[in-house]
C-alpha positions in Angstrom: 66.2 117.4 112.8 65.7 115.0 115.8 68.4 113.7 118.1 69.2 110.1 116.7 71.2 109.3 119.4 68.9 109.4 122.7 67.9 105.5 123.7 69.1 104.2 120.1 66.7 101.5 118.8 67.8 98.1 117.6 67.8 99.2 114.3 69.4 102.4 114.7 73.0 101.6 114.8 75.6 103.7 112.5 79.4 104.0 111.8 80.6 107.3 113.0 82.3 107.9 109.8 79.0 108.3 108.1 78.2 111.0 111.2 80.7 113.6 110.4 78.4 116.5 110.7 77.1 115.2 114.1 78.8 116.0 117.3 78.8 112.7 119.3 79.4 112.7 123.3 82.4 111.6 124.0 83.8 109.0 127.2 86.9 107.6 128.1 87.5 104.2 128.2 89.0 102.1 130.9 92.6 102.7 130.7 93.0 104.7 128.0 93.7 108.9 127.5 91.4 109.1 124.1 87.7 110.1 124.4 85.5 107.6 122.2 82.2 108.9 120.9 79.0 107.3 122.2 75.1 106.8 122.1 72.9 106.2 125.1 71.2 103.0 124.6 69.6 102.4 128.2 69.2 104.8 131.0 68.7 103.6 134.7 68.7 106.3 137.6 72.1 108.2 137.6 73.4 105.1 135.4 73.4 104.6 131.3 74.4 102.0 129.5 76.5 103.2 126.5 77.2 102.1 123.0 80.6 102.8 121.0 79.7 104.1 117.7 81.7 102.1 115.3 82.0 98.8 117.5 79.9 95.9 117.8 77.5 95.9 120.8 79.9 93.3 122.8 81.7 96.7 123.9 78.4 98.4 125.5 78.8 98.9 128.9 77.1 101.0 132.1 78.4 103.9 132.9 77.9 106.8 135.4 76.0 109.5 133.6 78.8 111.9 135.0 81.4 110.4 132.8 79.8 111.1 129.7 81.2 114.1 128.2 78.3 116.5 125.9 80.3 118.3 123.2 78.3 121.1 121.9 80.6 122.9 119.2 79.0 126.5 117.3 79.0 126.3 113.5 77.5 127.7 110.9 75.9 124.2 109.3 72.1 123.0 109.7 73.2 120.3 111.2 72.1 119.6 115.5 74.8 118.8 117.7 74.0 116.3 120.2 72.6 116.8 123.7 71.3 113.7 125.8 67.8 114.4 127.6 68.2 114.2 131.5 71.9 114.6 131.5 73.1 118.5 132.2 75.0 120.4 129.7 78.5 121.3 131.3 80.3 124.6 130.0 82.2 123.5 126.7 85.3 123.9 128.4 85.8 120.4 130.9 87.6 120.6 133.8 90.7 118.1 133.8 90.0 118.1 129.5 92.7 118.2 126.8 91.4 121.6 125.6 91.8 122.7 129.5 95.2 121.1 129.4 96.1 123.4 126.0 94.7 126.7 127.8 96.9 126.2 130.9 99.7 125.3 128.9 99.0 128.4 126.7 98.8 130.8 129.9 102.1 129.2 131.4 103.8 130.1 128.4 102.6 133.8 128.3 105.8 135.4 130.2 107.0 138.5 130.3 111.3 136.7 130.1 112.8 139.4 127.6 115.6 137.0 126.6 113.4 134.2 125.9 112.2 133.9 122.2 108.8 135.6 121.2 108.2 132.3 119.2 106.1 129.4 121.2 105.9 125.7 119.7 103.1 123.4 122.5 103.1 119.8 121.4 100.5 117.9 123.7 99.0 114.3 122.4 95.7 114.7 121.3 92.2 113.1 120.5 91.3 113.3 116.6 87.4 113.2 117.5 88.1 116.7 119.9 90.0 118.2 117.2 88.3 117.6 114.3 84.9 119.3 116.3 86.5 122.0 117.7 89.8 123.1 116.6 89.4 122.1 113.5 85.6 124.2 113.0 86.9 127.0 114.7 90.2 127.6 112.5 90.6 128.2 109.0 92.9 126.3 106.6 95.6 128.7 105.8 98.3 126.2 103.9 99.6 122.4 103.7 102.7 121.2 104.5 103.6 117.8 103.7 99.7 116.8 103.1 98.9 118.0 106.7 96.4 120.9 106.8 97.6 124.3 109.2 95.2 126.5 110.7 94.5 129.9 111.8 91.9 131.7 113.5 90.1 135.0 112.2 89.6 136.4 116.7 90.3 135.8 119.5 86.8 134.3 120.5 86.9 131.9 118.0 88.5 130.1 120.2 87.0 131.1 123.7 83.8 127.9 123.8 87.2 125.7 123.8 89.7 127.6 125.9 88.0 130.1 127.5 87.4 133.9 127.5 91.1 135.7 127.9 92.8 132.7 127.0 94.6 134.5 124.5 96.9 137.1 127.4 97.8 137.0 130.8 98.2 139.4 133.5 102.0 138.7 134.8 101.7 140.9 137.8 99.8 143.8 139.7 102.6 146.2 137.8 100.3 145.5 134.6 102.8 144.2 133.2 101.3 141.4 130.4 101.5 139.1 127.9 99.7 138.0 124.9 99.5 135.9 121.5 100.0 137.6 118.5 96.3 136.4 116.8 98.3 137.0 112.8 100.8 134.3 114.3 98.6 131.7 115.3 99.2 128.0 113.4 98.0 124.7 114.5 97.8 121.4 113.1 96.8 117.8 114.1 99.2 115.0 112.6 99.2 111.2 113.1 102.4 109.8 114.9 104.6 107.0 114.0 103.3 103.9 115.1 105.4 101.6 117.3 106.6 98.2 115.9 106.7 95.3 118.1 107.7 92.0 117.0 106.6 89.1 118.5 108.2 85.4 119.3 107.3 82.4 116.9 103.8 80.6 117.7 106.3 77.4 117.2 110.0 76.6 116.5 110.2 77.2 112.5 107.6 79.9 112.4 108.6 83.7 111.4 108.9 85.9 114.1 105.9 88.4 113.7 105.5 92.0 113.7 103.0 94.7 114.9 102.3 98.2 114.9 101.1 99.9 118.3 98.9 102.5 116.9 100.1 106.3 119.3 97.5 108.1 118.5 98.1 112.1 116.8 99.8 114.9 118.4 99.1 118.2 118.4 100.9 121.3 117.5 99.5 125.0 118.7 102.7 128.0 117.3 102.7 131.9 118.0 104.6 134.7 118.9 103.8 136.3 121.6 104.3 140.1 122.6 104.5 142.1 125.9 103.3 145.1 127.2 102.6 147.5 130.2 100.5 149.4 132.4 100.1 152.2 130.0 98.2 149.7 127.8 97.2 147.2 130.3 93.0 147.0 129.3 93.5 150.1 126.6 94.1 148.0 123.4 90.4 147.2 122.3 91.6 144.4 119.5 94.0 142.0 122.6 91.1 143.1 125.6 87.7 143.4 123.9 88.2 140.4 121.5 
């Protein structure tokens, strides 16, 4: 199947709801945290002009081609994930990205604190496009709680194009003494939060005061236990080193 999405023609413009097999670049918008997916419309040295799938063309803007962020996520469909001609391919895991953000925040937890409970719980707010194309194809659905889906992982390196190789334990000191994550105990879900409502003062005296809802985007849950061990596993156990 061809790219669609390098130098779009006028009569190539789709909603990305109707492009859920397709794994859209993503960029940030002036700002704002979430990464929006995009199509090249115009390229002009080290510059491209952008388009927002799913808004009008008002919102195309130029950008530098180093903001644009290539998302190339493994599955097992037919479909082609997206990669723009000219620009370079970084490593799936971004620098400064939320799915960075989850691996250090993974690594900080893995301690070797014998009082503290074996059970983690990392909240973080999240982007629904990055989950839904990575997470989300990496996990499996294991049960529903309250209409929201819970996922688990069948390995380790399910998860390493996102977080990393040996995301999963961490070397606490040159003892050997270590930490890991349980891969059995692994959940994680994406739910929408409660949107903020804001009520505004009357256009003129007799009017209704009017309310809105600030839309806060979704936040992310990752749970597991985690376990310790020492130097006389330390690189022995095949299914925590190897995986």
């Amino acid at each position: 199947m061809a790219n669609p999405y390098n130098l779009r023609s006028g009569t190539n413009k789709r909603d990305y709801k109707q492009m859920n097999d397709i794994v859209l670049p993503r960029v940030k918008r002036e700002r704002r945290d979430k990464l929006y997916p995009i199509e090249v419309v115009e390229r002009k040295g080290s510059r491209v002009k952008i388009h927002y799938v799913g808004y009008n063309d008002d919102s195309d803007e130029w950008r530098e081609s180093s903001d644009i962020v290539p998302l190339s996520i493994p599955n097992n469909s037919s479909s082609t994930t997206v990669n723009t001609s000219n620009i370079p391919v970084p490593p799936a895991v971004q620098p400064y990205s939320l799915y960075n953000e989850l691996g250090i925040k993974i690594k900080q937890s893995l301690t070797c604190g014998r009082k503290d409970s074996p059970l983690v719980k990392i909240t973080m707010g999240f982007d629904y496009f990055l989950f839904t194309g990575g997470l989300q194809q990496a996990g499996i659905a294991t049960n529903t709680v309250l209409g929201t889906v819970r996922y688990g992982i069948r390995q380790y390196s399910d998860l390493n194009f996102l977080l990393g190789t040996r995301w999963h334990y961490r070397g606490i000191n040159k003892h050997g003494d270590y930490a890991y994550v349980v891969l059995s105990s692994i959940e994680f879900h994406l739910r929408k939060r409660r949107s903020v409502v804001d009520y505004h003062p009357p256009e003129s005296p007799g009017r209704p005061i009017t309310p809105s809802k600030l839309d806060t985007g979704y936040l992310l849950t990752f749970c597991f236990q985690r376990r310790y061990g020492n130097s006389s596993t330390f690189g022995r156990n095949r299914d925590i080193f190897n995986n």
